[in-house]
N, CA, C and O of each residue as an XYZ file, in Angstrom:
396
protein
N     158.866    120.648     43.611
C     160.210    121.153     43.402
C     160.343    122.505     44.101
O     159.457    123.353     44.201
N     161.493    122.565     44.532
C     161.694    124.142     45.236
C     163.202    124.574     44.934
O     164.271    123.976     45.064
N     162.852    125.891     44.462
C     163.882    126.658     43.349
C     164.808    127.178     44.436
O     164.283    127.614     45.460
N     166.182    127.176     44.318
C     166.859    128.367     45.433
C     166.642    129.401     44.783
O     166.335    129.286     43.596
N     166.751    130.763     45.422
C     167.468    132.046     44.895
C     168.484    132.249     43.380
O     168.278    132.879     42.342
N     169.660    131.366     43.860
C     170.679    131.183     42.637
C     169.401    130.516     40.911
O     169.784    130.751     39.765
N     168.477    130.004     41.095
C     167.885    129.561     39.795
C     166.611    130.294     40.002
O     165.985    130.220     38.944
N     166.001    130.911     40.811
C     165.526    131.856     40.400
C     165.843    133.089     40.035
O     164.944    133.813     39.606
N     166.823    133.445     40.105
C     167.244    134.489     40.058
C     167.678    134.233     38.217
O     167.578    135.027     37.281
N     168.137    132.893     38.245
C     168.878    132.770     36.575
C     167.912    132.699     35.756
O     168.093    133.219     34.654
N     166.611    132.045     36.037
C     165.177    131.714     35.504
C     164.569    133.646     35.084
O     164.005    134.048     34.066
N     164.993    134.435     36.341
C     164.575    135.732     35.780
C     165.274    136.760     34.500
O     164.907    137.567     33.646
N     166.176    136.294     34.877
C     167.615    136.854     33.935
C     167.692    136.658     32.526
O     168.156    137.324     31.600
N     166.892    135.148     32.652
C     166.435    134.345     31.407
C     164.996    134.955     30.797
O     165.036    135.708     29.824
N     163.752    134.597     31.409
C     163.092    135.329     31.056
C     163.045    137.273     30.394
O     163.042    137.734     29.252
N     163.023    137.758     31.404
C     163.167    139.324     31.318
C     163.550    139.216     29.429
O     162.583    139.523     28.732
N     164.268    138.995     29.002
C     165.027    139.491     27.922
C     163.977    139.454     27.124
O     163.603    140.450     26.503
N     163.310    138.139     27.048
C     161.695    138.144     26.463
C     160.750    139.329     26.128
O     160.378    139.770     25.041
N     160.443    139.755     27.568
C     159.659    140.703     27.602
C     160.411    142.206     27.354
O     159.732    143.152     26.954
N     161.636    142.331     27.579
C     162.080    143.634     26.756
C     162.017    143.688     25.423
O     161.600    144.614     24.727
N     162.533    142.453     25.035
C     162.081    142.582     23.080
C     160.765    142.431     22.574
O     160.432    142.477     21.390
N     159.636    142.143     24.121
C     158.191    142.552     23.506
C     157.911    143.709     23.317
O     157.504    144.272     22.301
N     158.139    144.101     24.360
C     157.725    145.388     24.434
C     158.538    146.814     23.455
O     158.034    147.863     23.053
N     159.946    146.284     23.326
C     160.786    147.082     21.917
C     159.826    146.970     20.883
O     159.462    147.956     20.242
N     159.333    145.668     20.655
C     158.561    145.573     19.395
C     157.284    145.883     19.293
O     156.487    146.062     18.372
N     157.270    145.901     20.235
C     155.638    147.037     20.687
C     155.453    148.218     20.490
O     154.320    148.642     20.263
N     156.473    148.970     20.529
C     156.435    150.462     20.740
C     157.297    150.952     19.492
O     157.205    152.139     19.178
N     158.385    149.845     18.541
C     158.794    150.420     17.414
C     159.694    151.422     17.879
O     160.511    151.404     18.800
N     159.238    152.687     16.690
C     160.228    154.063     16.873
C     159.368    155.010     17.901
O     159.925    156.067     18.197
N     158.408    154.827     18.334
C     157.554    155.552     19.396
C     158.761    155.864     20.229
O     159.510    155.039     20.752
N     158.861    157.420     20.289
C     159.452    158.043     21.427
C     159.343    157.756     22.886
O     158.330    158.207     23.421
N     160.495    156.848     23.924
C     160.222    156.589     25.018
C     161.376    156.752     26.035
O     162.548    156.443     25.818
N     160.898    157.261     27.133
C     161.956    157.934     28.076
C     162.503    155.726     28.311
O     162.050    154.657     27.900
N     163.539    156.133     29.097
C     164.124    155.030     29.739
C     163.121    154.473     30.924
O     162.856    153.275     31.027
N     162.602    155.471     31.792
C     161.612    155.320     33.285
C     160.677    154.551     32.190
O     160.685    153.320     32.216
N     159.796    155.297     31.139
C     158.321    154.495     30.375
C     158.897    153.452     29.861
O     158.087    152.542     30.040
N     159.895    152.997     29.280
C     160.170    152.067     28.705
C     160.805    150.844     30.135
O     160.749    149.656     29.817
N     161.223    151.081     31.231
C     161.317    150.230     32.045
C     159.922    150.012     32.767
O     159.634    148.912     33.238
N     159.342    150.748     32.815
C     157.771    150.845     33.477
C     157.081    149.697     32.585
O     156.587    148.782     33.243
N     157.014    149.642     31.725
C     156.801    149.543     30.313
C     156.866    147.824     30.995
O     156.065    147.295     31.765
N     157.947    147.329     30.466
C     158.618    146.204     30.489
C     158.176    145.410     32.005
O     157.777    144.245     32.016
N     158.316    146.225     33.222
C     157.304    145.622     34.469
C     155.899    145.293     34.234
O     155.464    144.152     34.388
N     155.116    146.387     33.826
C     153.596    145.706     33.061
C     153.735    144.759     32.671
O     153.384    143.823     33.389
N     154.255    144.491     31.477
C     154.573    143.159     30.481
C     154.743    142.108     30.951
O     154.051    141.117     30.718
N     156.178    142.190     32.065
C     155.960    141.301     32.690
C     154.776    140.387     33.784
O     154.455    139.201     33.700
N     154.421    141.179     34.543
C     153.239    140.893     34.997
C     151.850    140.667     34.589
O     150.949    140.192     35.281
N     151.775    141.197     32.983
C     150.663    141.001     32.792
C     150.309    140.206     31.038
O     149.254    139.761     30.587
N     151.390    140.282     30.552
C     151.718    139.533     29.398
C     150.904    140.272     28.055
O     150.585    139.640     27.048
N     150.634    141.776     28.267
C     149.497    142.364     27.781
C     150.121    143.313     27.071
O     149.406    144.294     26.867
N     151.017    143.359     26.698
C     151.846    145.197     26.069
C     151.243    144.983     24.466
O     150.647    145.882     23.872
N     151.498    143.695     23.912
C     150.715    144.077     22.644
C     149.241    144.128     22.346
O     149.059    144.319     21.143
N     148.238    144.032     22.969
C     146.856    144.362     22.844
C     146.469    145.480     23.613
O     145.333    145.953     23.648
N     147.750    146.002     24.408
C     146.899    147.096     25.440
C     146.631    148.194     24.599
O     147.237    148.531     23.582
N     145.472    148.809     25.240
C     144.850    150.334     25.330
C     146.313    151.364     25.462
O     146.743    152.288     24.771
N     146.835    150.629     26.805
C     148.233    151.681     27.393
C     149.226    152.228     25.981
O     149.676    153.291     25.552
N     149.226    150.926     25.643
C     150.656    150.780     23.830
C     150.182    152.046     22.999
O     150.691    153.164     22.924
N     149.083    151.537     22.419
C     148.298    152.529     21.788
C     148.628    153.496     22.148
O     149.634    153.895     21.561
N     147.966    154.628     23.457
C     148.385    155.462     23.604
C     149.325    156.027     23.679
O     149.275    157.223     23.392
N     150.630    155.428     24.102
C     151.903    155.743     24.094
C     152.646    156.029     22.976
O     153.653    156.738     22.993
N     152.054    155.354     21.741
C     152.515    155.177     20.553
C     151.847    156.607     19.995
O     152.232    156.878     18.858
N     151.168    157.312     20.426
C     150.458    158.419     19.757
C     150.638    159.467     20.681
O     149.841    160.405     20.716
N     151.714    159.390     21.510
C     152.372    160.464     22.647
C     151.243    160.529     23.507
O     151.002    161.719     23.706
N     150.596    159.937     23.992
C     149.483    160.895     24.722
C     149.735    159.901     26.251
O     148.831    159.198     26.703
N     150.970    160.000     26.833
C     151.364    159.691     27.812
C     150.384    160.100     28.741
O     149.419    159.341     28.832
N     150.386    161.174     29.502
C     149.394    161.100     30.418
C     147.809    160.215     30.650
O     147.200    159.949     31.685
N     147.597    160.016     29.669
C     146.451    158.785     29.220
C     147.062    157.443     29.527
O     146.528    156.617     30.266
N     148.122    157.291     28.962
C     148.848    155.712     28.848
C     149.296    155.668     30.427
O     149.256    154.615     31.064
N     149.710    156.863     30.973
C     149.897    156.787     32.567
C     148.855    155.935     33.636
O     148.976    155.001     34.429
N     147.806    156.799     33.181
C     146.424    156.366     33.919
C     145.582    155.198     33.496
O     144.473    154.921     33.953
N     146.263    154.527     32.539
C     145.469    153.152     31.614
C     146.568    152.067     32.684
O     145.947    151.068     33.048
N     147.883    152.114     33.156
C     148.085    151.492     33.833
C     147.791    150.878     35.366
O     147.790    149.676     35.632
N     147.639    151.543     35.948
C     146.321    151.488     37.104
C     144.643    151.012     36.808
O     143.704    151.006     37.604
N     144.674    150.655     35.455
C     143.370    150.287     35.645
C     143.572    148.305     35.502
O     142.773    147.390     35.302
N     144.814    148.369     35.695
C     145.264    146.584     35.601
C     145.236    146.134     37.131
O     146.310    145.767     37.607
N     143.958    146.128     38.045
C     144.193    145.513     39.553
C     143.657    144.502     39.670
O     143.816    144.001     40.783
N     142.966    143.859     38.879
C     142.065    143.191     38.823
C     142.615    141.464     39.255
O     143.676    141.084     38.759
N     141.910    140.611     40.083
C     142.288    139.187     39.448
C     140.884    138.784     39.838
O     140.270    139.041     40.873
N     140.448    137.964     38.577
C     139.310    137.005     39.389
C     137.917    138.338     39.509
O     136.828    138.073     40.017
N     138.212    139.500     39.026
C     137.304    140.399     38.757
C     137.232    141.339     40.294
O     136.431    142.248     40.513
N     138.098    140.927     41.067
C     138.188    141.850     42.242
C     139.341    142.520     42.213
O     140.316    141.933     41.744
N     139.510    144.090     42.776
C     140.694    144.918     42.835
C     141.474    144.157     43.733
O     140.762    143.689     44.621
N     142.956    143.781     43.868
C     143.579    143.586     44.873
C     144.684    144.653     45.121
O     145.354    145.290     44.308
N     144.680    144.664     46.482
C     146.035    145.976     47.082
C     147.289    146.060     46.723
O     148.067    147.014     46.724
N     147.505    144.058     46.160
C     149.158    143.840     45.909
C     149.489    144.643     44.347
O     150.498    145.290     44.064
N     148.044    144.302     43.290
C     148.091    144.791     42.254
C     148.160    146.580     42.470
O     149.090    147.250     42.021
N     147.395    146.963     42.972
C     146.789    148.532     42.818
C     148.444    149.259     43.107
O     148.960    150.165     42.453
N     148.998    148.555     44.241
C     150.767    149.208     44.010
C     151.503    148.909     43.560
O     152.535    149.580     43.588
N     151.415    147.431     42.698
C     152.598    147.373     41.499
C     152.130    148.256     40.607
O     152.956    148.957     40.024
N     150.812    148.399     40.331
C     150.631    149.352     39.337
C     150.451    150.665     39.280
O     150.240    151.411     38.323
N     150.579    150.898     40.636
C     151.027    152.710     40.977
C     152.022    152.974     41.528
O     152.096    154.035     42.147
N     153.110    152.080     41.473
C     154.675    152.304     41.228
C     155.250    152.438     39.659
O     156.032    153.232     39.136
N     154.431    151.189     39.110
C     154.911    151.743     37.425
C     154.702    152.771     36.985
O     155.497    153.443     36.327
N     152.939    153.222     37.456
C     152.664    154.026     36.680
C     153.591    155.625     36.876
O     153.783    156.503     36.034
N     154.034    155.549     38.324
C     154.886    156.314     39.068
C     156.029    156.903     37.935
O     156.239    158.019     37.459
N     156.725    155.405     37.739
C     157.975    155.636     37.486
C     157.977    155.720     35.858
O     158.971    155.808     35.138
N     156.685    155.672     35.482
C     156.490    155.595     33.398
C     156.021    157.177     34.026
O     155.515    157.549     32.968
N     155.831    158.291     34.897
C     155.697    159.313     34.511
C     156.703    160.482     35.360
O     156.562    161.546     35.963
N     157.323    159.939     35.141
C     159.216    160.393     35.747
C     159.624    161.040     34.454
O     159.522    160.408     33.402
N     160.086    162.282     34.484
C     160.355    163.249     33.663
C     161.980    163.316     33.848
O     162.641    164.138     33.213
């Protein structure tokens, strides 16, 4: 099967909502800028991990600069770093430490 644009695009639109109410429910009343909380929600998506992470935790106990640098340590597939990962995850981590 091969998706156009128009149903992938609706397939994302669809999904996404998912992973924002994971990650809402992840973080509770934890204080979060809009940038960490969209940063936030890209992890999730890609990695299906916001409720067991190390990152949550920390975030949930303010210690952002920690939860910054716990995101970059997600490059992995198959136990090797890859390049595509190392800059999705140093764009999030980018934009979860946007003041």
């Amino acid at each position: 099967m091969i998706w156009t644009q128009a149903e992938c695009d609706a397939r994302f639109d669809r999904d996404i909502v998912r992973y924002v109410e994971e990650v809402a429910a992840a973080l509770g009343d934890a204080p979060t800028t809009r940038d960490q909380f969209d940063a936030l929600v890209s992890y999730h998506y890609n990695t299906g991990a916001i409720g067991r992470a190390t990152l949550t935790r920390l975030h949930k106990a303010g210690r952002f600069a920690e939860a910054q640098a716990e995101v970059g340590k997600w490059i992995y597939n198959d136990g090797r770093p890859m390049d595509g990962l190392r800059i999705r995850r140093n764009d999030e981590a980018a934009l979860y430490g946007l003041i």
